[in-house]
Each structure stands twice: as C-alpha cells, then as structure tokens.
C-alpha positions in Angstrom: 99.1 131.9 32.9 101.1 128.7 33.7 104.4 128.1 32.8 104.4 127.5 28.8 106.6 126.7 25.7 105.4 127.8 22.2 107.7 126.7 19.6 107.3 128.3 16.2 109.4 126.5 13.2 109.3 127.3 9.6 111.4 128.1 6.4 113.4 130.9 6.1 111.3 133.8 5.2 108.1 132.8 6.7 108.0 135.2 9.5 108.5 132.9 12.3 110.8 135.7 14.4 108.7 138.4 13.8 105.6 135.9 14.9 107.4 134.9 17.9 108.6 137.7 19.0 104.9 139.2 19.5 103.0 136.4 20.7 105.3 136.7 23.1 104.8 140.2 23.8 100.9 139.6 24.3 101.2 136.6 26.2 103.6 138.0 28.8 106.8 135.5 28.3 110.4 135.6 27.0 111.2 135.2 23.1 113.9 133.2 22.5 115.4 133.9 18.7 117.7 130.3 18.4 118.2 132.1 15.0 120.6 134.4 16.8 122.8 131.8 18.5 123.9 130.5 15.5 124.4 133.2 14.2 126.6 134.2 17.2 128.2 131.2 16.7 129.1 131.9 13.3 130.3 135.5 13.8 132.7 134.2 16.7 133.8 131.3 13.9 134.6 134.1 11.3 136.2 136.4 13.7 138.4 133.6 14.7 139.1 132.4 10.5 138.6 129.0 11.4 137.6 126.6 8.7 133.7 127.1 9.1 133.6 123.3 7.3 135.7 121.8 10.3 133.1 120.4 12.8 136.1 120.4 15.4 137.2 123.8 15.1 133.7 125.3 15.1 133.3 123.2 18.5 136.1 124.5 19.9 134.7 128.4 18.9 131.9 127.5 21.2 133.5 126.0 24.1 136.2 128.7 24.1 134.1 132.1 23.9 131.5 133.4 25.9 128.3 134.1 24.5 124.9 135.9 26.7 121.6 135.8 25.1 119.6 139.0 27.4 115.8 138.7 27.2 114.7 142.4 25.4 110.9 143.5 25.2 111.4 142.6 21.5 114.2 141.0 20.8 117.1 139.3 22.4 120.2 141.0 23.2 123.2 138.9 22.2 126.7 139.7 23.8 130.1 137.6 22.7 133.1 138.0 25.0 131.5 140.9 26.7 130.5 142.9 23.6 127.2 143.5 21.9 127.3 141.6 18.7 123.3 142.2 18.4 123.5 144.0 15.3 126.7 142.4 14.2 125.2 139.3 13.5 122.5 140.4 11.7 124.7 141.2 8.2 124.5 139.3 5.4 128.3 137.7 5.7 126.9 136.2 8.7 123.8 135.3 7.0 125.2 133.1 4.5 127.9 131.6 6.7 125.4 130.4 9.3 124.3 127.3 7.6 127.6 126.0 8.3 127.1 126.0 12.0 123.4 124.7 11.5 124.4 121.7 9.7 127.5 120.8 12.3 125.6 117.9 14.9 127.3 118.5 17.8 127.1 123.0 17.6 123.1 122.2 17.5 123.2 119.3 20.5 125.6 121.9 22.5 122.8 125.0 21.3 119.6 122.8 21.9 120.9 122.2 25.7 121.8 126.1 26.0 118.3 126.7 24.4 116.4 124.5 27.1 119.0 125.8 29.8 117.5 129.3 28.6 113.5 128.1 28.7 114.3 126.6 32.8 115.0 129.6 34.2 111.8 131.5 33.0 108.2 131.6 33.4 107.5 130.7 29.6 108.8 130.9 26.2 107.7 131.7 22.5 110.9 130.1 20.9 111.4 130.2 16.9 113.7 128.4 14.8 113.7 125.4 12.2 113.6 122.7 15.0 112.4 123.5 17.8 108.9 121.2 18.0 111.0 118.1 16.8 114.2 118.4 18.7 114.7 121.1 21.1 111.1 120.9 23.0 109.7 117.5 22.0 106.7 117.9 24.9 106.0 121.8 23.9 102.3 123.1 24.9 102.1 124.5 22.1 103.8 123.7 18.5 103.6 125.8 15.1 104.5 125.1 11.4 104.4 128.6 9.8 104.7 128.3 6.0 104.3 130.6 3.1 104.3 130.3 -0.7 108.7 130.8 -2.1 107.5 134.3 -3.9 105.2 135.2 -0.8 108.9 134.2 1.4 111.2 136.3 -1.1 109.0 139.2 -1.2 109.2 139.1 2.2 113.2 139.0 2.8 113.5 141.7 -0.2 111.7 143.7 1.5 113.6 143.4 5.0 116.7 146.0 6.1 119.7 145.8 4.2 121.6 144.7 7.3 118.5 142.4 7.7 120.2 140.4 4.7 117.3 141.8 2.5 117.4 144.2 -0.3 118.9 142.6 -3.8 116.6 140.8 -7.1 113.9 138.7 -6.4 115.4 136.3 -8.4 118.4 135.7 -6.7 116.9 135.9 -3.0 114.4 133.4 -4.5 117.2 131.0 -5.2 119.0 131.5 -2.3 115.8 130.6 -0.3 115.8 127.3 -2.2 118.6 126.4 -2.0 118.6 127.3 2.2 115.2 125.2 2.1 117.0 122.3 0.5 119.7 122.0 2.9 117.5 122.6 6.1 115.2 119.6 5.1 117.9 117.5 3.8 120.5 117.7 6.7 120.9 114.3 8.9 120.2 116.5 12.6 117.2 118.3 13.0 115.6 118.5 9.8 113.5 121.4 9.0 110.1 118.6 9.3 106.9 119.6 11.1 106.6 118.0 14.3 104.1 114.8 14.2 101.7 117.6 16.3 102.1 120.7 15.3 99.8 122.7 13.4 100.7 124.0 10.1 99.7 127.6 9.5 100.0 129.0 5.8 100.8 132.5 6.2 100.7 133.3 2.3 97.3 135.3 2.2 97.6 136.8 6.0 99.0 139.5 7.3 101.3 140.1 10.4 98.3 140.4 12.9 96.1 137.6 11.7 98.8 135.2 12.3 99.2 136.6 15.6 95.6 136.1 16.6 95.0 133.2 15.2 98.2 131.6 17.3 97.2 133.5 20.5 93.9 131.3 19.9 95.5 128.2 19.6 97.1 128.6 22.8 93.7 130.0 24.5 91.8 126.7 23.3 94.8 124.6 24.4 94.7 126.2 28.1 91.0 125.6 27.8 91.4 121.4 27.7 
C-alpha cells in the first residue's frame, strides 16, 4: 500500500483510539494517539505547578522539556525528559487537566507541526484525535467522524480501567462528557467539527470489529478510485 493518512476524530468516549489503533494494525502503518501529547503536555505542566490557565507558561513547558512519542504495535510509547510517562499520563488528574492545554492556540499549532513532523517520517498513519481531518491533515486520504449516542459514550468510559479515567456513576461521567463536548466544539482553534469530507460513522449499535471493517472498507474503495 501507498503511503496513507487516516485521520479518525470524534467526542470523547466514542472509541476513536481504540479504532485507530487497529486499523492501523491491519493495515500495516503507525498509530499516532495526539491524545497522548497533550496529555504529556499536561503532566509536564503539572509537574512543573505552573498556572495551567497561563497560555505563556504552558508554552514555555513545551519548549523547555523534551518529549518522544515511540511507535508501539499498539500503542505509542510516550517518554518526557528521558522517562516513560506512558502510564503516567493516563490518570485521571491528567485527564481532567488536559483540556487546558487543548484549548491553549499556540500548544495545539506547536503539537499539530510535531504531529505532521511525526506522519513525514513514516510510511503511513492512522492518527486519532478531535481535529485532525480539519486542522492537522487538511488533504488526508482518508477522513472519519466516529460518533456515538452520550449514554452509549459513558457506558463506554465507565467501563474503561480505573487509571483509564473510567470507573465512577454514570451520572457524573455523563456530565463530565458534556461538559468536555461543550468546550471541544465551542473553543475558537480546532473545533471538534467534522471535516467538510469526512464520513460520519455512528458507532452506537456496533461493536469494536464492525467499526473496524467497515473503516478498512472505506479505505479499500478509496484505493480503488
């Protein structure tokens, strides 16, 4: 297969890592998770105590630390200043602080040019995050919405590892997920929008594999034109 870029976008519960991560798998080519350099981002931040509000300081965390991002079978491996942070970044502290980072304009203009940095230097890319077919990879091959009912999403995260951020009442992940949703689609860079040509994939009624296959035909039919 030719050098191609997938992106996957989509709400916070709607699978899109888990989705990326094995279409990529099947198709031979590197998952990027974007979701974990913000969230690397946002560990750095907190280890550091800056004000996580102060656009300047959390551009300075970036410019001053070294972050890696190391292609796994599955996953990404995600190093800060030398040291594994892969699972560090995954708690829910970090969770709920890394919507700071993803609202800050210039961290995601300084991430998007790491991101496309990251997609040169290999043979193709499933990437995943909330902007990725609108901002990050305008001219993908390949671009999908994936989108799920808010109790289909909550069940979801509820259901994921504690150090996942899952676990707790469905009640309050529900409302978290809300209120996540309104800020993604409300923020002034990189809106959490559809791009004008992706296709929109409701993952409510499917399981894990039938979104898989049905993506892996989308991109057959596309290398087919």
């Amino acid at each position: 297969m030719a050098k191609i870029i997938i992106t996957i976008d989509g709400p916070a519960g709607s699978g899109k890592s888990t989705i990326a991560s094995l279409v990529a798998q099947r198709l031979g080519v590197t998952f990027l998770d974007t979701g974990a350099m913000y969230r690397a981002v946002t560990l750095a931040a907190m280890q550091q105590d800056v004000n996580l509000a102060d656009e300047e300081q959390l551009s300075n965390v970036l410019n001053q630390n070294a972050f890696e991002f190391v292609p796994q079978k599955d996953t990404i491996q995600v190093h800060l200043n030398d040291v594994d942070v892969t699972d560090s970044i995954r708690t829910p502290d970090v969770t709920a602080n890394s919507k700071f980072i993803a609202a800050s304009p210039k961290i995601r203009e300084k991430l998007v040019k790491m991101q496309r940095d990251f997609a040169s230097t290999r043979n193709g890319i499933v990437t995943e995050g909330r902007d990725q077919g609108t901002v990050a990879f305008p001219d993908a091959d390949v671009k999908i919405f994936l989108t799920a009912s808010l109790e289909e999403r909550s069940r979801r995260r509820q259901n994921q590892p504690q150090n996942q951020g899952g676990g707790g009442q469905i009640e309050q992940i529900k409302e978290t997920i809300n209120h996540r949703d309104a800020c993604d689609k409300n923020r002034s860079t990189g809106p959490l929008i559809p791009a004008e040509d992706a296709i929109t994939l409701d993952t409510t009624n499917m399981n894990i594999e039938q979104v898989v296959e049905t993506i892996l035909q989308i991109v057959e039919e596309k290398n087919q034109c």
